[in-house]
C-alpha positions as a Markdown table, in Angstrom:
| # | Residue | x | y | z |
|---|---|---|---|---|
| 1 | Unk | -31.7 | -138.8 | 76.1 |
| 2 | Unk | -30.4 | -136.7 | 73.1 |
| 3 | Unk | -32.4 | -133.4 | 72.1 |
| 4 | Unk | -32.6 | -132.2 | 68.9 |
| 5 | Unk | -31.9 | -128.8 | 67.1 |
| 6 | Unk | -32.6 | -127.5 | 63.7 |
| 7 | Unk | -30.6 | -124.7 | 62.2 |
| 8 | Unk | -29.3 | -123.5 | 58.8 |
| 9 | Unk | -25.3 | -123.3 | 57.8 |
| 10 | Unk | -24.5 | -120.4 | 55.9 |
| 11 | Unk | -21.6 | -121.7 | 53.5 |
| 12 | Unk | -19.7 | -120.4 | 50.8 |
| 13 | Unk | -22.4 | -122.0 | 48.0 |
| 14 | Unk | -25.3 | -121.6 | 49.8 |
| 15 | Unk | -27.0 | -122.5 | 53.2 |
| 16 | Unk | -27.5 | -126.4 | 54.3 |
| 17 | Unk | -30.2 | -127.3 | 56.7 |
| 18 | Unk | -28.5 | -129.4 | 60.1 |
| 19 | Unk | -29.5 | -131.3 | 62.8 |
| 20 | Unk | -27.3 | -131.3 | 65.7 |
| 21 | Unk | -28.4 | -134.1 | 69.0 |
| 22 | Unk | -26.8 | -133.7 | 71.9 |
| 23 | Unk | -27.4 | -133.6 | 75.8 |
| 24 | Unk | -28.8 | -131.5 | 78.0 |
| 25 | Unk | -26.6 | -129.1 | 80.0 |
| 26 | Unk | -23.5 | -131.1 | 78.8 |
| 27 | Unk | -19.9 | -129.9 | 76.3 |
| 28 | Unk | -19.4 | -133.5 | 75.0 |
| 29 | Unk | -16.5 | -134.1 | 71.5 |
| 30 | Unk | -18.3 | -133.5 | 68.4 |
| 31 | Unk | -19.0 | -136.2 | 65.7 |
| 32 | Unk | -20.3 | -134.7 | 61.6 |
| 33 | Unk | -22.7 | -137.6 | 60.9 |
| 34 | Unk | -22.9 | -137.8 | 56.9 |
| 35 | Unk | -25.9 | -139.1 | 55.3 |
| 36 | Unk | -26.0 | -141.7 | 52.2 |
| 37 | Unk | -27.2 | -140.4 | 49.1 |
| 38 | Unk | -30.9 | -141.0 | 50.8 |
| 39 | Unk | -30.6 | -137.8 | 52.9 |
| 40 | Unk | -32.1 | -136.7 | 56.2 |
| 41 | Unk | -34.7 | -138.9 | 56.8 |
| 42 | Unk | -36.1 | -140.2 | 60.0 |
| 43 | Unk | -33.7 | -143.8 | 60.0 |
| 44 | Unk | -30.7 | -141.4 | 59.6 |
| 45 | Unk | -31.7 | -139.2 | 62.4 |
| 46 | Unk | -31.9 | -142.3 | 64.7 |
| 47 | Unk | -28.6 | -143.1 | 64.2 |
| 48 | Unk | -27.3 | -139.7 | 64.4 |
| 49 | Unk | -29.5 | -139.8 | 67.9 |
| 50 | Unk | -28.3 | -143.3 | 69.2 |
| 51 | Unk | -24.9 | -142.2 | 68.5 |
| 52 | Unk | -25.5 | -138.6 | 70.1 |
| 53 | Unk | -26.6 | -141.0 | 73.3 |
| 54 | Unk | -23.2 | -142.6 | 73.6 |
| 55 | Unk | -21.8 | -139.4 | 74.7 |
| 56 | Unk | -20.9 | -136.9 | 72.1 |
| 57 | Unk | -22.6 | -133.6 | 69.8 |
| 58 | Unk | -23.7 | -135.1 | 66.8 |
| 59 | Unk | -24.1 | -133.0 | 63.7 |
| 60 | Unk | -26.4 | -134.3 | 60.7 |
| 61 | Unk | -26.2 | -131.4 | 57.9 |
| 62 | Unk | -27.7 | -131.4 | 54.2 |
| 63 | Unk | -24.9 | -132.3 | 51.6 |
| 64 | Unk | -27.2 | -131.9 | 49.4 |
| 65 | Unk | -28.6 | -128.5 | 50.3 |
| 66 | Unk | -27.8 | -127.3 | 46.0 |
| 67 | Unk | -29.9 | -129.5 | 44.7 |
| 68 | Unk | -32.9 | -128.8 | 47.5 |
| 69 | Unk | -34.7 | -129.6 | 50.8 |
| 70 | Unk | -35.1 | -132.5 | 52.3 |
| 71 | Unk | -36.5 | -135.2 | 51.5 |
| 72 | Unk | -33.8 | -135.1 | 48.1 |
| 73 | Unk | -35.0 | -138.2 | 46.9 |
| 74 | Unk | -37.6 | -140.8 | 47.7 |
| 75 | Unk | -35.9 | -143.6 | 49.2 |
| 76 | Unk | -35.5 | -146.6 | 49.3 |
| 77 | Unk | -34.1 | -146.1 | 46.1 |
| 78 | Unk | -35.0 | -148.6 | 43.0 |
| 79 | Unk | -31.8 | -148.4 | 41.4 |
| 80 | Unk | -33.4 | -150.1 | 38.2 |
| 81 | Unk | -36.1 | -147.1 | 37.6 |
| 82 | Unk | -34.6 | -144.0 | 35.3 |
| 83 | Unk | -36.2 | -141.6 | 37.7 |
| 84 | Unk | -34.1 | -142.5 | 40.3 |
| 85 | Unk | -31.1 | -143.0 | 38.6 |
| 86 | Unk | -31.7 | -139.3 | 37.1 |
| 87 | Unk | -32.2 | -137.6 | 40.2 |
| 88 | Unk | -29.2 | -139.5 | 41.8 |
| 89 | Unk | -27.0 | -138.4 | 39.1 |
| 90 | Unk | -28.4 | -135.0 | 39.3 |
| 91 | Unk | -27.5 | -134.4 | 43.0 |
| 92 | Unk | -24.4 | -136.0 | 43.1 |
| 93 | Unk | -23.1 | -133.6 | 40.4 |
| 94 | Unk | -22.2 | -130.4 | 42.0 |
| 95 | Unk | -20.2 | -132.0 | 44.7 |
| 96 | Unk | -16.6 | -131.3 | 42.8 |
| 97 | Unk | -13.7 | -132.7 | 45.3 |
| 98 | Unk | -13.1 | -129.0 | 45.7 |
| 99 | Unk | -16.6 | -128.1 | 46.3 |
| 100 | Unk | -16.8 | -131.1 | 49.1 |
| 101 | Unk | -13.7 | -129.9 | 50.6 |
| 102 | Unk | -15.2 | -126.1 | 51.3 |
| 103 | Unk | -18.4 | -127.7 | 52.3 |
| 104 | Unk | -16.1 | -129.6 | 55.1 |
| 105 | Unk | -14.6 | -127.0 | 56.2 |
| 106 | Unk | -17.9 | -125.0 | 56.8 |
| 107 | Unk | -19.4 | -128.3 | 58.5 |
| 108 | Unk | -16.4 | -127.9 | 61.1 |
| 109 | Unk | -16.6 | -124.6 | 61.7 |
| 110 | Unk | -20.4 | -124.8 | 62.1 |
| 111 | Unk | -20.2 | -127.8 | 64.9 |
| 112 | Unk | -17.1 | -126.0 | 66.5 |
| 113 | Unk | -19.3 | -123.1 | 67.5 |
| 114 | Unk | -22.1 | -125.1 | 69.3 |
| 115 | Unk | -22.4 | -124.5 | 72.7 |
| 116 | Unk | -22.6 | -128.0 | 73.4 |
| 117 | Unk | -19.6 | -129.0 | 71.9 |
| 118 | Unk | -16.4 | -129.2 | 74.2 |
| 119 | Unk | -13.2 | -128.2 | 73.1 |
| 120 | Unk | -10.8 | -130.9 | 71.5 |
| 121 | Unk | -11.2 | -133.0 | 67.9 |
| 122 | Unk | -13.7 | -133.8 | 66.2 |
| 123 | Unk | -15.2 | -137.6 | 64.2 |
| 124 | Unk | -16.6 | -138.1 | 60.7 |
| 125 | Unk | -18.9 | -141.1 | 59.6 |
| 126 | Unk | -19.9 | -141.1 | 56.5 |
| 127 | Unk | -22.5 | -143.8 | 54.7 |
| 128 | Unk | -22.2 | -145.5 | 50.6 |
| 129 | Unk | -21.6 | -141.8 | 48.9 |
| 130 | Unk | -20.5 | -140.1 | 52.2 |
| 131 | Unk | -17.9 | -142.4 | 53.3 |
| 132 | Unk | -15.6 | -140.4 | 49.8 |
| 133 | Unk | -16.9 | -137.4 | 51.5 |
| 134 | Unk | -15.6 | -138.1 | 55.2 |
| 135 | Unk | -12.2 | -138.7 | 53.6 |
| 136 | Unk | -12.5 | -135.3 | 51.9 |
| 137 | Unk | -13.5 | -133.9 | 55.3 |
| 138 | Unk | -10.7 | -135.2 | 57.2 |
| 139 | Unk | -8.1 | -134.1 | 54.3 |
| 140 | Unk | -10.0 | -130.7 | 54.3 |
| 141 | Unk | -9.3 | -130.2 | 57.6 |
| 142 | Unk | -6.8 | -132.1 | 59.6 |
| 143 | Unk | -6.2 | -129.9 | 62.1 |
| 144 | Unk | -9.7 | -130.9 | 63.6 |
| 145 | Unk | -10.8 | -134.3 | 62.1 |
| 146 | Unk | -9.2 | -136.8 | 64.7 |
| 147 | Unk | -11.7 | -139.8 | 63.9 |
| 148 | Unk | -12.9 | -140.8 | 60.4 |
| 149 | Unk | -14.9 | -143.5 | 60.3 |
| 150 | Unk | -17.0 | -145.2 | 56.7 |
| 151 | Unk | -19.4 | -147.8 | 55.7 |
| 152 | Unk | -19.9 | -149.6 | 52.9 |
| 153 | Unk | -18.6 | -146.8 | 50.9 |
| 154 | Unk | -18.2 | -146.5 | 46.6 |
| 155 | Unk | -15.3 | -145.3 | 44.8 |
| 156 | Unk | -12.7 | -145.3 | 47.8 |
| 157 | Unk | -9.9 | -146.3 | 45.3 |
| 158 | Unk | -10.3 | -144.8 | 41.6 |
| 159 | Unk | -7.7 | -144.5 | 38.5 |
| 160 | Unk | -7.7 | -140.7 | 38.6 |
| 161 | Unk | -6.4 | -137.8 | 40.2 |
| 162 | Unk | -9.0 | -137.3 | 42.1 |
| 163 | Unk | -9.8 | -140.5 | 43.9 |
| 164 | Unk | -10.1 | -139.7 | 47.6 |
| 165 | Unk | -6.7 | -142.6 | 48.7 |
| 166 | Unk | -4.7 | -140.1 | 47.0 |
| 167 | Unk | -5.7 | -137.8 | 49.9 |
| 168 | Unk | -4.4 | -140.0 | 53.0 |
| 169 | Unk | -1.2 | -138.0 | 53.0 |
| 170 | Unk | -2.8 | -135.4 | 54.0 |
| 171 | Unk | -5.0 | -137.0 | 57.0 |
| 172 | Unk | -4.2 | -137.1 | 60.7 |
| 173 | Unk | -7.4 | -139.3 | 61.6 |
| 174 | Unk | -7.2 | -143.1 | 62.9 |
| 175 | Unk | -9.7 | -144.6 | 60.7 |
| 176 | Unk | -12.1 | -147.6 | 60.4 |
| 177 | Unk | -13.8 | -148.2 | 56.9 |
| 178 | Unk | -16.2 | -151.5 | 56.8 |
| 179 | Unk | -16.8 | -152.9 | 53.1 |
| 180 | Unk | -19.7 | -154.2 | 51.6 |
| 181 | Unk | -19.5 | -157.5 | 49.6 |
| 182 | Unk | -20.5 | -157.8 | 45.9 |
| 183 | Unk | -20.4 | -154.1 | 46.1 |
| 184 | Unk | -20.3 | -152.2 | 42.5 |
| 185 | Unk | -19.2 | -149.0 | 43.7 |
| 186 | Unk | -16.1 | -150.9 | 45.5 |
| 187 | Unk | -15.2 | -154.5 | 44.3 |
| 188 | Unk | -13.0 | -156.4 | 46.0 |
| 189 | Unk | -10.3 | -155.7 | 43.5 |
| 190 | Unk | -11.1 | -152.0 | 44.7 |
| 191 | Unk | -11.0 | -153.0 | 48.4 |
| 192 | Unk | -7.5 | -154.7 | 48.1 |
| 193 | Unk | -5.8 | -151.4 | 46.2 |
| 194 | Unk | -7.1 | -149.5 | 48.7 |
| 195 | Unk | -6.0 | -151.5 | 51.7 |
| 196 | Unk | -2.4 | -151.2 | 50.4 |
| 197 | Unk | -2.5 | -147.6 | 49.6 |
| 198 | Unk | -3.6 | -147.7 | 53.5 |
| 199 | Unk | -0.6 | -149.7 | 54.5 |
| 200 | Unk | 1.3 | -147.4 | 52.4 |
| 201 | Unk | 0.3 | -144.7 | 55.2 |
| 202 | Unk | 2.0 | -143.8 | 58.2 |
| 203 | Unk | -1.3 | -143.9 | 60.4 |
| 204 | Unk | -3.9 | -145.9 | 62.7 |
| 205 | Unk | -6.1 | -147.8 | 60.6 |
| 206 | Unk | -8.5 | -150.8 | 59.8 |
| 207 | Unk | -10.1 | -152.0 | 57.3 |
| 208 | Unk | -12.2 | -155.2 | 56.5 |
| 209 | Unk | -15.2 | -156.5 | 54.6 |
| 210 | Unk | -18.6 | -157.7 | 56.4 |
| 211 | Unk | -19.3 | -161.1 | 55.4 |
| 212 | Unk | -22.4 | -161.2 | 54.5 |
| 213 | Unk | -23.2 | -157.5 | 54.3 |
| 214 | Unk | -24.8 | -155.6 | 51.5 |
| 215 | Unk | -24.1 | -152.3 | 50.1 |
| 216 | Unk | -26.2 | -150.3 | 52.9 |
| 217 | Unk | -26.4 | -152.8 | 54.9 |
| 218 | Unk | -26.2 | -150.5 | 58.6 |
| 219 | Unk | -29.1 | -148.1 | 57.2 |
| 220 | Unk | -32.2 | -149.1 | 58.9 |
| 221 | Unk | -34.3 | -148.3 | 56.5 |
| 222 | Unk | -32.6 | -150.2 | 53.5 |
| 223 | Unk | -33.8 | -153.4 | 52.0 |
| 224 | Unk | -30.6 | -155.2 | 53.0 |
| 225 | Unk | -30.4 | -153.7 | 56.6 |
| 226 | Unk | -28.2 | -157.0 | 58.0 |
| 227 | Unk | -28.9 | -156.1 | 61.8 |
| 228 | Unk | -26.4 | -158.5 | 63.4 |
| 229 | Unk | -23.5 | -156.7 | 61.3 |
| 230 | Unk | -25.0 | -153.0 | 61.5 |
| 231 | Unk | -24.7 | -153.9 | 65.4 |
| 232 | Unk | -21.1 | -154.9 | 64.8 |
| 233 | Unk | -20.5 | -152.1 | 62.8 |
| 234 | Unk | -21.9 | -149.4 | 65.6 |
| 235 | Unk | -19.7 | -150.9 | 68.2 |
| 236 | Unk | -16.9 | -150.0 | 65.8 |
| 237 | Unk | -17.5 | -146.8 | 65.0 |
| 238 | Unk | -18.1 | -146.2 | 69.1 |
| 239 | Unk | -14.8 | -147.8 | 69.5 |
| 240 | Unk | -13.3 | -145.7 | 67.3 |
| 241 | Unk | -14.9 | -142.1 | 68.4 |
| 242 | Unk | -13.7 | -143.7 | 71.9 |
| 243 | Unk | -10.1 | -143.9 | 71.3 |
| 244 | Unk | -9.7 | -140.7 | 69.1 |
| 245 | Unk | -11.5 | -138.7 | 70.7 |
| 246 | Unk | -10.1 | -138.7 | 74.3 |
| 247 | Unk | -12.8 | -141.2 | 75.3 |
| 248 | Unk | -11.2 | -144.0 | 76.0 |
């Protein structure tokens, strides 16, 4: 069984809050768990610790540490209420591609110094917002990000300099994102540019949409948790962390 640790992570713009799981007495590879725009909450901690359980150091920090504490925002989210859509816009805002990619650099150094992480690369997941964020991580810092993996994820492809496909170039990862269907923050039409940017790349990758699946649909708490794919979409990611990360 995973134990659990709190701690803070002093960073160039402040200090996030982190949750690291991991097993007693044991140096296991080290997986940066992203949250969606929900935040650390208890059904994100129990996939961080059922993750942690398969065999690795799991660490769960604060992306949003700038705009507070958590609970950031009272989930689930109504999407259709102004309050909401306020608060989301207000803590998305000061993560700049350039602030997320000294944020991800921080997060690596942070896990890299845990006693109970063994020596050797590292995974990202990331969740909706996070999965632009794991992408940003792995750029940030290929030297240690080996395994980058990203569910039903927004904005993966965008028409500007910034979009986070532009940024494969610079990632060693293998990767694994799952789409969403009827997803707004990444249509199909989104999906298909991005898939060719990714054969574009010379790396390990796949990609593919979950029939079926919602935008959120592996978060346990969300409305449209779809168990039968999240289940599908765990054995991926355990896959993935498997092969990358010497596992396997």
């Amino acid at each position: 069984m995973a134990i659990e640790q709190h701690f803070s992570i002093p960073l160039a713009d402040g200090a996030s809050e982190a949750y690291l799981y991991s097993k007693p007495g044991e140096r296991l590879p080290g997986v940066i768990f992203l949250t969606d725009i929900g935040g650390i909450r208890e059904a994100e901690q129990k996939s961080a610790r059922r993750l942690a359980e398969q065999g690795y150091t799991v660490m769960m920090p604060n992306i949003f540490y700038r705009s507070g504490r958590p609970p950031v925002i009272k989930y689930p989210i109504d999407s259709n209420d102004d309050g909401s859509k306020a608060r989301m816009a207000e803590i998305k805002k000061p993560l700049t591609p350039a602030a997320i990619a000294r944020d991800a650099s921080g997060y690596v150094d942070a896990l890299a110094a845990q006693a109970a992480v063994s020596d050797g690369p590292f995974g990202v997941v990331g969740y909706c917002f996070s999965g632009a964020f794991a992408m940003r991580t792995a750029a940030a810092r290929p030297d240690k990000i080996a395994a980058l993996a990203s569910f039903h994820a927004g904005g993966l492809y965008q028409d500007s300099p910034d979009s986070p496909h532009l940024l494969l170039p610079k990632i060693n990862a293998r990767l694994y994102f799952g789409h969403a269907v009827q997803d707004k923050s990444m249509p199909a039409e989104s999906i298909a540019k991005f898939e060719e940017a990714l054969r574009k790349w010379d790396g390990h990758f796949e990609s593919e949409t979950y029939d079926g699946a919602y935008h959120s649909w592996t978060t346990l708490d969300s409305p449209v948790y779809n168990r039968p794919q999240a289940e599908r979409a765990f054995a991926k990611l355990t896959e993935l962390l498997a092969r990358a990360l010497g596992k396997q």
